[in-house]
C-alpha positions in Angstrom: 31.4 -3.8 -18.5 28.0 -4.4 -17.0 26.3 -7.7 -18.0 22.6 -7.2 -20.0 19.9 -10.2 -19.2 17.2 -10.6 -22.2 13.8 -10.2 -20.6 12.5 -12.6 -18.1 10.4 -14.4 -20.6 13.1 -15.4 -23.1 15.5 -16.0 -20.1 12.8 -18.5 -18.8 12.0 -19.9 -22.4 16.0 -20.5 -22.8 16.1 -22.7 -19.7 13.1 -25.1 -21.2 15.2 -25.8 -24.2 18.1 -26.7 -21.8 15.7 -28.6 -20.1 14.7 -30.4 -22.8 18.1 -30.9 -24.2 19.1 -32.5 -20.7 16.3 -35.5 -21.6 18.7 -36.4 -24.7 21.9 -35.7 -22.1 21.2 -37.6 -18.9 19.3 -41.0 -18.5 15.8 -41.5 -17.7 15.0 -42.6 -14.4 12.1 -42.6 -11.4 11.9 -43.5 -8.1 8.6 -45.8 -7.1 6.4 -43.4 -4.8 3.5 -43.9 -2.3 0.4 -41.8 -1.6 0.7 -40.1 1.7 -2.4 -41.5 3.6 -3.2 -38.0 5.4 -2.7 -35.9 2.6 -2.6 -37.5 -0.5 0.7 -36.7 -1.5 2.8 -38.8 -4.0 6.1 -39.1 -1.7 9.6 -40.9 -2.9 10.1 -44.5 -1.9 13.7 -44.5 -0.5 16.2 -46.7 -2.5 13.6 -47.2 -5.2 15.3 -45.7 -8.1 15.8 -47.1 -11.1 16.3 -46.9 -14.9 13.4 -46.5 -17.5 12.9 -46.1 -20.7 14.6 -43.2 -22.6 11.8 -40.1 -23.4 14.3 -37.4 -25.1 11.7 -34.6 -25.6 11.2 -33.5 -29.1 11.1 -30.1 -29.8 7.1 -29.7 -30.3 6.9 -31.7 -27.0 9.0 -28.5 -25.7 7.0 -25.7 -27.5 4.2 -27.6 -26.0 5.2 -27.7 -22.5 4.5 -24.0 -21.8 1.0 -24.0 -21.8 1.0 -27.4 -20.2 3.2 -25.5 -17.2 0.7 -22.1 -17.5 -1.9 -25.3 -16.9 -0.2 -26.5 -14.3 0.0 -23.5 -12.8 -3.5 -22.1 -13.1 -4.1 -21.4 -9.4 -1.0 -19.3 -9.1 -1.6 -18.0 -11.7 -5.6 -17.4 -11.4 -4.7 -15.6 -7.9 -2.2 -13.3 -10.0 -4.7 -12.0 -11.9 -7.6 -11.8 -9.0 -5.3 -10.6 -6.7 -3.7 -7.9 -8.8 -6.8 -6.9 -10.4 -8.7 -5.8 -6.9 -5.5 -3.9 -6.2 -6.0 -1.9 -9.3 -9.7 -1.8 -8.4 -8.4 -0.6 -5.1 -6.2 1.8 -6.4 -8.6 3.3 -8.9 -10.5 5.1 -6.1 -7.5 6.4 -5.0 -7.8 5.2 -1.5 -4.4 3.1 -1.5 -2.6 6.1 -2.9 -3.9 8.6 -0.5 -2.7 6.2 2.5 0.6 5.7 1.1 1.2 9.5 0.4 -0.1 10.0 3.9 2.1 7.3 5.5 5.3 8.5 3.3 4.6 12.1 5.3 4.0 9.7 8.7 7.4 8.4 8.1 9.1 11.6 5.9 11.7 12.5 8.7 12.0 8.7 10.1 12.2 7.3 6.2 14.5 4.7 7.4 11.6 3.0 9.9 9.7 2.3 6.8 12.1 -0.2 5.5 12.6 -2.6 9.2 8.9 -2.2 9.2 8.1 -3.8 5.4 10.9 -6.7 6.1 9.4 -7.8 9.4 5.9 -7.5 7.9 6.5 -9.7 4.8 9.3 -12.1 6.9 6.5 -12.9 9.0 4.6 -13.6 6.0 6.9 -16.0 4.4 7.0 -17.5 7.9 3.7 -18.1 8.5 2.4 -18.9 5.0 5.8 -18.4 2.8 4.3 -15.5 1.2 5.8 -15.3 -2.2 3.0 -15.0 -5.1 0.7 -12.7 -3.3 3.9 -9.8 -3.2 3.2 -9.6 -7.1 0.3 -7.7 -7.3 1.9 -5.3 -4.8 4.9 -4.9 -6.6 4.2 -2.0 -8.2 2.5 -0.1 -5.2 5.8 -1.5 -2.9 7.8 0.8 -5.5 4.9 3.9 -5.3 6.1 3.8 -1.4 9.6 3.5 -1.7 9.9 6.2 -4.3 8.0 8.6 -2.5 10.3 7.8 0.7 13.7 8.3 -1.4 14.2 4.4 -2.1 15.4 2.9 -5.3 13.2 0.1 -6.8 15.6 -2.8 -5.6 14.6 -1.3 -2.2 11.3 -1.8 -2.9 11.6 -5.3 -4.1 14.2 -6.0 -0.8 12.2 -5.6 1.7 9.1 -7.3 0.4 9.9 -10.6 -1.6 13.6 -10.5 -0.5 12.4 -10.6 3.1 9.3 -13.1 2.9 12.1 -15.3 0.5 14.4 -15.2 3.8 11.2 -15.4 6.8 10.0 -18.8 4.3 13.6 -20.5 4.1 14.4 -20.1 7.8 11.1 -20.5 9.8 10.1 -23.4 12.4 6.9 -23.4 11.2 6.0 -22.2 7.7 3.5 -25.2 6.7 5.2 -25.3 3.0 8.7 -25.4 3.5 9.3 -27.0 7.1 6.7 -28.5 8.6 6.1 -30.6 4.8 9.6 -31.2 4.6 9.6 -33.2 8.3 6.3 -34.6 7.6 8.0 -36.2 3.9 11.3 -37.2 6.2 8.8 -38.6 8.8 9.1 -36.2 11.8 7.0 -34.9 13.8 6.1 -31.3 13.2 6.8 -27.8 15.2 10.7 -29.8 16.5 14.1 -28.8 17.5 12.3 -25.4 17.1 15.4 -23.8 18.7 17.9 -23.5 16.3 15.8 -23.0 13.5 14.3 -19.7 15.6 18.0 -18.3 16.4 18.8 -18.9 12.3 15.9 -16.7 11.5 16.2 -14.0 13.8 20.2 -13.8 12.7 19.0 -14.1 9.1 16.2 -11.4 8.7 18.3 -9.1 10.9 21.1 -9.8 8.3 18.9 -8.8 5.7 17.4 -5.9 6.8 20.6 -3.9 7.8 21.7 -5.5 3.6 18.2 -3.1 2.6 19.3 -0.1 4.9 22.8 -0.3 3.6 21.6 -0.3 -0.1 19.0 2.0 0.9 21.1 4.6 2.3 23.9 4.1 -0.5 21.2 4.3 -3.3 19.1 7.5 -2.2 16.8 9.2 -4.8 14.9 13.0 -5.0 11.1 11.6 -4.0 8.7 12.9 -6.8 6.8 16.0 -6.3 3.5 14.9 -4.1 1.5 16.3 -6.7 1.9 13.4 -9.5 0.2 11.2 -6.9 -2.4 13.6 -6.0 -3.5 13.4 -9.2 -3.7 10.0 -9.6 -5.6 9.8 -5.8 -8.0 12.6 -6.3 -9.2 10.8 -9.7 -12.6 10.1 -6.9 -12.3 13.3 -5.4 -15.5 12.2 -3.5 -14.1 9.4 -1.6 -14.7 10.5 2.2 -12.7 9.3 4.8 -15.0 6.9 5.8 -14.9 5.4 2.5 -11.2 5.5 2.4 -11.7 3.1 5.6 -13.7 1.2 4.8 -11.8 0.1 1.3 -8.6 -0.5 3.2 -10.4 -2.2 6.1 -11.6 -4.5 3.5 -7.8 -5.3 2.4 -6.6 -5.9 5.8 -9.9 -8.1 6.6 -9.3 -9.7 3.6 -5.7 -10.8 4.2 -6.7 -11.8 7.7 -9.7 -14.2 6.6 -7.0 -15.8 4.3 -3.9 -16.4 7.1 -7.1 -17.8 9.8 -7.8 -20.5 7.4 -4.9 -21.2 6.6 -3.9 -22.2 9.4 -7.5 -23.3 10.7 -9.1 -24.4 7.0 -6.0 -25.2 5.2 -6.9 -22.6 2.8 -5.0 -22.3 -0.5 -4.7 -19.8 -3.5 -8.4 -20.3 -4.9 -9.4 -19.3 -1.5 -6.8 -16.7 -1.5 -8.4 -15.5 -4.7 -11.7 -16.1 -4.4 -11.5 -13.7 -1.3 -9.9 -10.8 -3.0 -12.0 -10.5 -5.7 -14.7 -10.4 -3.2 -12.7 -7.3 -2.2 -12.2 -5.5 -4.9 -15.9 -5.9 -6.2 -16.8 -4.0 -2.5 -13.6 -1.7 -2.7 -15.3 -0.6 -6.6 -19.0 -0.4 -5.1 -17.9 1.7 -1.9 -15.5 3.8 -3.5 -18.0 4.8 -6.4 -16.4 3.5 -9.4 -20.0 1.4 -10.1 -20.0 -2.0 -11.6 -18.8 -1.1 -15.3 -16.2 1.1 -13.6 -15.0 -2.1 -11.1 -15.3 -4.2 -14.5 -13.1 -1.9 -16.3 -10.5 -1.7 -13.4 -10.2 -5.7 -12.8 -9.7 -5.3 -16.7 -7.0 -3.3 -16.3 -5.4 -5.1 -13.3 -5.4 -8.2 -15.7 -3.6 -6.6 -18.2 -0.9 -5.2 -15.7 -0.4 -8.8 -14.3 -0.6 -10.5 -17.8 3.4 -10.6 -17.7 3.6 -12.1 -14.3 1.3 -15.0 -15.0 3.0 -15.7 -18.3 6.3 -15.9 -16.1 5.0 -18.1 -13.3 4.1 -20.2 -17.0 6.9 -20.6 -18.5 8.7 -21.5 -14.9 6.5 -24.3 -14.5 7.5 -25.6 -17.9 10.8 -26.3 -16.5 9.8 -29.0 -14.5 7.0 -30.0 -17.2 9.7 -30.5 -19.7 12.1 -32.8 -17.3 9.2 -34.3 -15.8 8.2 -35.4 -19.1 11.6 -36.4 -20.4 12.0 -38.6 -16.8 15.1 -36.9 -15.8 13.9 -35.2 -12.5 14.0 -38.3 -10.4 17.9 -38.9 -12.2 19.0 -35.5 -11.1 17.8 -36.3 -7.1 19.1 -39.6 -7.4 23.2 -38.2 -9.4 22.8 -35.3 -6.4 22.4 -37.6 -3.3 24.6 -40.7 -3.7 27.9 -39.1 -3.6 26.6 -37.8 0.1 26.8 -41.5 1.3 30.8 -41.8 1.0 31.4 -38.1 3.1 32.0 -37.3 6.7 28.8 -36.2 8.4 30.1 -32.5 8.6 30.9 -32.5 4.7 27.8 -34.6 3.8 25.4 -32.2 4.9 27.1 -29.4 3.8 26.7 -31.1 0.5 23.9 -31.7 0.9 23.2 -28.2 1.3 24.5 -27.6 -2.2 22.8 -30.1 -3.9 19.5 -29.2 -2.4 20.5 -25.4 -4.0 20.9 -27.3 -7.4 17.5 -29.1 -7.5 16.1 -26.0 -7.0 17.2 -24.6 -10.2 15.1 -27.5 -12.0 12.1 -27.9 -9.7 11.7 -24.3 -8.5 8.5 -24.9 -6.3 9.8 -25.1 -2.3 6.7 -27.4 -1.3 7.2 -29.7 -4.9 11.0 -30.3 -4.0 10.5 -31.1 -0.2 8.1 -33.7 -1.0 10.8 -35.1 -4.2 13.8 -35.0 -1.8 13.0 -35.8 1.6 12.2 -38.9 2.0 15.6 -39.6 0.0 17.6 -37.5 1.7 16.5 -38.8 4.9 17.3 -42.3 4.4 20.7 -41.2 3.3 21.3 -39.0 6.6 20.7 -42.2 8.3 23.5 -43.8 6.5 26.0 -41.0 7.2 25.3 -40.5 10.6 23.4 -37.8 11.5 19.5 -36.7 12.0 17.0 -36.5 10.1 16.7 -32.7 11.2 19.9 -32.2 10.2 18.3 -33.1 6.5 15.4 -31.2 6.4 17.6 -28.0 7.9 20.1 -28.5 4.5 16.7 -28.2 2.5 15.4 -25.3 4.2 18.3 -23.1 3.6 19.6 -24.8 0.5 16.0 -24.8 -1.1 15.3 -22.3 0.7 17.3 -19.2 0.2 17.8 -20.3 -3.4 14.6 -18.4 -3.9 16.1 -15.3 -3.7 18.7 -15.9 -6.9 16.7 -18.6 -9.1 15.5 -17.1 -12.6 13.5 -20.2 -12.5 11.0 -19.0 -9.8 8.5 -17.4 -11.5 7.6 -15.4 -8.6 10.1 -13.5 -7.6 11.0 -13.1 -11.8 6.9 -11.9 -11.7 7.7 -9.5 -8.6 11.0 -7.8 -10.3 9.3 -7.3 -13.5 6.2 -5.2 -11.7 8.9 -3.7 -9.9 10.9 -2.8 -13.2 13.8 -3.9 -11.6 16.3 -6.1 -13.9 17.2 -9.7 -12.9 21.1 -8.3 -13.4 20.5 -5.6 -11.2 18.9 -7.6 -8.6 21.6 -10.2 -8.3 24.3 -7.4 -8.3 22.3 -6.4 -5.1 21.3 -9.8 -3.6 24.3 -12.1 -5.0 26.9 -10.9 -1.6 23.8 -11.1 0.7 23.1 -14.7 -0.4 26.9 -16.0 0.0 26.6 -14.5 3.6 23.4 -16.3 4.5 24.5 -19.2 3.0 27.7 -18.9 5.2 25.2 -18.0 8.4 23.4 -21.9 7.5 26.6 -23.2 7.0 27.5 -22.7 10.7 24.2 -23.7 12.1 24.4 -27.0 9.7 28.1 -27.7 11.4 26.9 -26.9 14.8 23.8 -29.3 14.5 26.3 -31.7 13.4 28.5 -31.7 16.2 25.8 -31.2 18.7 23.3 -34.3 16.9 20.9 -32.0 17.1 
């Protein structure tokens, strides 16, 4: 008998009432913090924590917490709806649809290289800037692709925000996972790149061949060509040069974003402040005229209103414990038991407890700055380094993307995808044990080698 999730939504709204009902459960506690000079950031004052008055949180305090978490979550959610709405701009002159139904022919006999091709693509994206909210508006033109190449929808889903989930958690140098992890446990960025490089070559390979297997098991008849035709030849005007011009735009776009990244530490305003840049140009050159590119950004908010209401009510989560003082108590009741282990154990624990904290505070770059500088005073204790520490977080925060129905945006991705959270952790659930088994190994080995 196959188990039946509710919707995303009410699976999300669930969780903030457990959340608030821990604040009556557990006792209220914080940790003193400092501002990071350099950045700004509130870290965690190592052996700070203590006890503070109880905040239970009453149930209007819940009801209230998710628009305080859609609040909190504006830019996310701001560049879900910019982002998604000059993809349907983009897709309303029909020039994304005629390249996909030409690539799909490009790749007809040679399907299969469609699917190592997406996975590197969006691993490298999740290793370079941990891609993760900018796969939603995609979502459902990931699923256009796959269908037309005889994929299932959890295909579609696998090798976009399955792979970018798996690039993020094991790359050297992904500035929101890593590289802000070792700068919270005070180490030097872009070290003991080695290991880390080996773990995510193993990893993504790993998870590829997972897609092909699924892929190849899960085979469907592609839709006639002529459904999509219809929908690409709604601008049977737009010339080739057009057609270039649009996509040019996307890939320009995208590349504007990753250079300042890295160059202007460029964030998601940026992110959507260029893209709806690109779709206003995308709706001028492919003729749909300014109340026509109105109309379609119109549309393209409607199609993402879902997604932004999850990333919402994910954030709420943490608003609610955050509120109700319990976060810090939940870091503090994970890492203490880690003191009284054998190195090899204590990281392995602390592995598992980093997987658990991620269930409350499901934002990768929120829980490296709340953990680290704990967990790397208590690595200290034990025995072994500090990049030992930030390793456990990586793939214990890490991977726990993939299975968490408390991040919003891979909850936003499955539900443009129409894909069922049941369905996709019947497909991911194996695949995540093995990973987990792969970091495992490396965590013993960099152990025993005081890496």
């Amino acid at each position: 008998m196959s188990i039946r999730l509710p919707h995303p939504l009410i699976l999300l709204l669930a969780c903030v009432v457990l959340a608030a009902l821990a604040t009556h459960w557990l006792p209220a506690g914080q940790f003193e913090r400092r501002a990071d000079p350099e950045t700004g950031a509130e870290l965690v004052v190592p052996g700070s924590y203590h006890a503070v008055p109880e905040a239970p949180v009453s149930v209007m305090q819940t009801l209230v917490a998710v628009p305080k978490g859609m609040v909190a979550a504006g830019q996310v959610i701001a560049t879900v709806f910019l982002v998604g709405g000059a993809f349907v701009v983009i897709d309303r002159t029909g020039a994304l649809r005629l390249a996909l139904l030409a690539l799909a022919r490009v790749l007809n006999r040679r399907r299969a290289l469609a699917i190592p091709a997406c996975c590197l693509f969006f691993a490298a994206g999740g290793v370079l800037e941990n891609m993760q909210e900018e796969i939603i508006a995609l979502a459902p033109i990931l699923v256009l692709l796959a269908t037309q190449l005889g994929f299932d929808r959890i295909t579609a889903v696998a090798m976009s925000a399955g792979a970018a989930a798996v690039g993020a958690a094991m790359s050297p140098i992904n500035p929101f996972q890593v590289m802000l992890a070792q700068k919270s446990a005070e180490l030097a960025p872009f070290t003991n790149v080695g290991l880390r490089l080996v773990l995510l070559v193993l990893a993504v390979g790993f998870w590829i061949a997972w897609t092909l297997r699924h892929a190849r098991r899960h085979q469907i008849e592609p839709p006639v060509e002529a459904g999509i035709r219809t929908a690409a030849d709604s601008k049977p005007g737009l010339s080739a040069t057009r057609t270039g011009l649009i996509l040019g735009s996307v890939v320009a776009g995208f590349g504007l974003f990753v250079f300042g990244l890295i160059y202007w530490s460029y964030g998601f305003d940026e992110l959507s402040a260029i893209f709806l840049v690109v779709g206003l140009f995308a709706g001028i050159v492919g003729g749909l005229g300014i109340s026509g590119t109105a109309e379609a950004f119109g549309e393209g908010f409607r199609e993402m209103a879902v997604a932004g209401l999850l990333i919402g009510f994910a954030r709420a989560i943490f608003v609610v414990l955050e509120q109700g003082h319990v976060i810090d108590t939940i870091v503090y009741g994970l890492s203490s038991p880690l003191q009284n282990q054998p190195p090899v154990l204590a990281a392995l624990g602390m592995m598992g407890a980093q997987t658990l904290i991620h269930f409350p505070v499901p934002s990768v770059s929120g829980q490296a700055v709340l953990t680290m500088p704990v967990m790397a005073p208590v690595a200290d204790v034990i025995g072994f380094s500090r990049q030992v520490a930030v390793l456990a977080f990586q793939s214990g925060g890490g991977l726990a993307e993939l299975i968490t129905p408390t991040n919003g945006a891979m909850m936003a991705v499955l539900a443009g995808a129409g894909v069922r959270f049941e369905a996709w952790l019947r497909f991911v659930l194996p695949a995540y044990l093995i990973l987990m088994a792969m970091a495992a190994l490396a965590l013993v080995y960099a152990v025993a080698t005081n890496w």
